[in-house]
C-alpha angles and dihedrals in degrees: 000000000000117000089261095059090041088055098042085051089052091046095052094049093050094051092053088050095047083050099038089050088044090050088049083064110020127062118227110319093124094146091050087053089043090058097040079059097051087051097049088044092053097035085245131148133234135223103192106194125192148099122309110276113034108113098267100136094036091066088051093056092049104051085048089052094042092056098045083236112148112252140219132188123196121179113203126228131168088248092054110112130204100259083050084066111036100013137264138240120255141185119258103203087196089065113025084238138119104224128187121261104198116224130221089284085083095091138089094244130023133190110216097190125199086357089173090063082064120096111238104259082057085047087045094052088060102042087073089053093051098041104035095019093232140098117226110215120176094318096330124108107205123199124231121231106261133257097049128185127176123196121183121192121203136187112235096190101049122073119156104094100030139111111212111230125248125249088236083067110037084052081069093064111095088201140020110209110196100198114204143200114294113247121255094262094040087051084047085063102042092052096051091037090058090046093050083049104052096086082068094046110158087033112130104244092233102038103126092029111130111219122232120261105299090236091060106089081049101061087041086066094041090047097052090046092065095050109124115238099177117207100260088064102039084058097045076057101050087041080054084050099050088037084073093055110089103227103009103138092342093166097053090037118107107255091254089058095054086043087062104052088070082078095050123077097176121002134199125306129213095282084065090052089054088039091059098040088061092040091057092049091059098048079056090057095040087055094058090252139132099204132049118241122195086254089065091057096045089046090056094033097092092049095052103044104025081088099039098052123083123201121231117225098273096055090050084051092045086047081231107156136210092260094058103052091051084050085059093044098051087040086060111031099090116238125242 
């Protein structure tokens, strides 16, 4: 057995255990761990989106806890300002200095929970960490842990008190989670999981949940790396990416594809097209295989674009969402 087989072994067998420690606490949402995975493998970073409730920060937590990764929540609020978030500088009277006090940024993985509540100068200071991995304080640059992961929850039903995020920002989103309601068994669970649990009320839900080998996280990136994404898809996922983009090659598009571009106002840019190059990769992985087929990048497709693609009117008019309007583009961009 050569060292890539060896690393994609050990990759598989890490990605079974992160899946397998998460299940033991969390009730369905396999889709919603899946994705927190494709983000960790191809240092992206995630924006879950659904109603309160549904388990969205404890995955987090759990994946934190699975992968032995340190962990940092921040609720936003409209009063939160932007050293509550990366850190500030203070004097040290013992030295006659400002030195730097890092904020909760400062963690592999951070929890920016309800981002949207935030005004935009918070949401901009966090756009830096999330894009150069770094926090700038006075004239010092100051490196994040690594890995980093950021994943922001918003409420999709609640508006009085939010500030809708730019598209500047949501373009730095790898992947958009839409987390739905649980089905009827898997409710059935969770409510007789939480009544055979009340009796350990205040306990923290991972706590007793052995992390996976440190190294592992490691070999999962390597794994996915090497991946092999051969010319003819990567193609069929740049063709998904321009397909989005009303007017781009009009003329040499199939007829379905410039019907389309009626619904879109502005479509994805580049970053979407590497974004969906990793994302595919790790489908593949997820999948157990070595080798990306067509079917990997129309499974992580939605998640990539739904965020990145903005209706025209007449979409809006029509109620037409961005879903629907990538299940039309991958229905009509024709496959290698």
């Amino acid at each position: 057995m050569n060292r890539e087989q060896a690393d994609f072994t050990r990759a598989h067998e890490a990605i079974a255990a992160i899946r397998q420690a998460m299940a033991g606490r969390l009730v369905g949402k396999r889709d919603m761990v899946d994705g927190i995975l494709t983000a960790a493998m191809s240092e992206g970073h995630i924006l879950l989106e659904g109603v309160p409730g549904l388990a969205k920060t404890l995955a987090v937590r759990l994946f934190a806890a699975a992968t032995g990764l340190s962990y940092k929540r921040i609720q936003f609020t409209p009063d939160l300002l932007p050293g509550d978030v990366t850190g500030t500088l203070f004097y040290d009277a013992s030295t006659g200095r400002f030195v730097p006090r890092e904020g909760p940024v400062f963690a592999n993985i951070v929890l920016a929970d309800e981002i949207n509540r935030a005004p935009a100068k918070v949401q901009s200071a966090l756009l830096e960490a999330m894009e150069e991995r770094q926090v700038t304080m006075g004239d010092r640059s100051l490196p994040l842990p690594s890995p980093f992961l950021v994943l922001a929850t918003q409420n999709p039903i609640e508006h009085e008190g939010t500030f809708r995020l730019p598209e500047a920002q949501l373009d730095r989103f790898m992947l958009k989670l839409l987390v739905d309601y649980p089905e009827a068994s898997e409710e059935l669970d969770i409510v007789l999981g939480n009544a055979d649990a009340a009796a350990g009320r205040g306990r923290e839900p991972s706590a007793g949940m052995p992390p996976v080998d440190p190294g592992a996280l490691d070999a999962i990136k390597a794994a996915v790396r090497a991946v092999r994404f051969e010319r003819d898809a990567v193609s069929y996922a740049v063709a998904v990416v321009r397909a989005s983009r009303p007017g781009a090659g009009a003329a040499s598009s199939p007829p379905a594809v410039r019907e389309l571009s009626r619904l879109i106002e502005y479509g994805a840019s580049p970053r979407a097209s590497i974004a969906l190059h990793r994302a595919a990769r790790a489908a593949a992985l997820l999948a157990g295989r070595e080798y990306v087929l067509p079917e990997d990048v129309k499974r992580a497709a939605p998640a990539v674009l739904r965020h990145r693609i903005v209706p025209s009117y007449e979409a809006e008019a029509e109620r037409i969402a961005p879903d629907a309007i990538i299940k039309g583009i991958l229905a009509a961009v024709p496959l290698p």
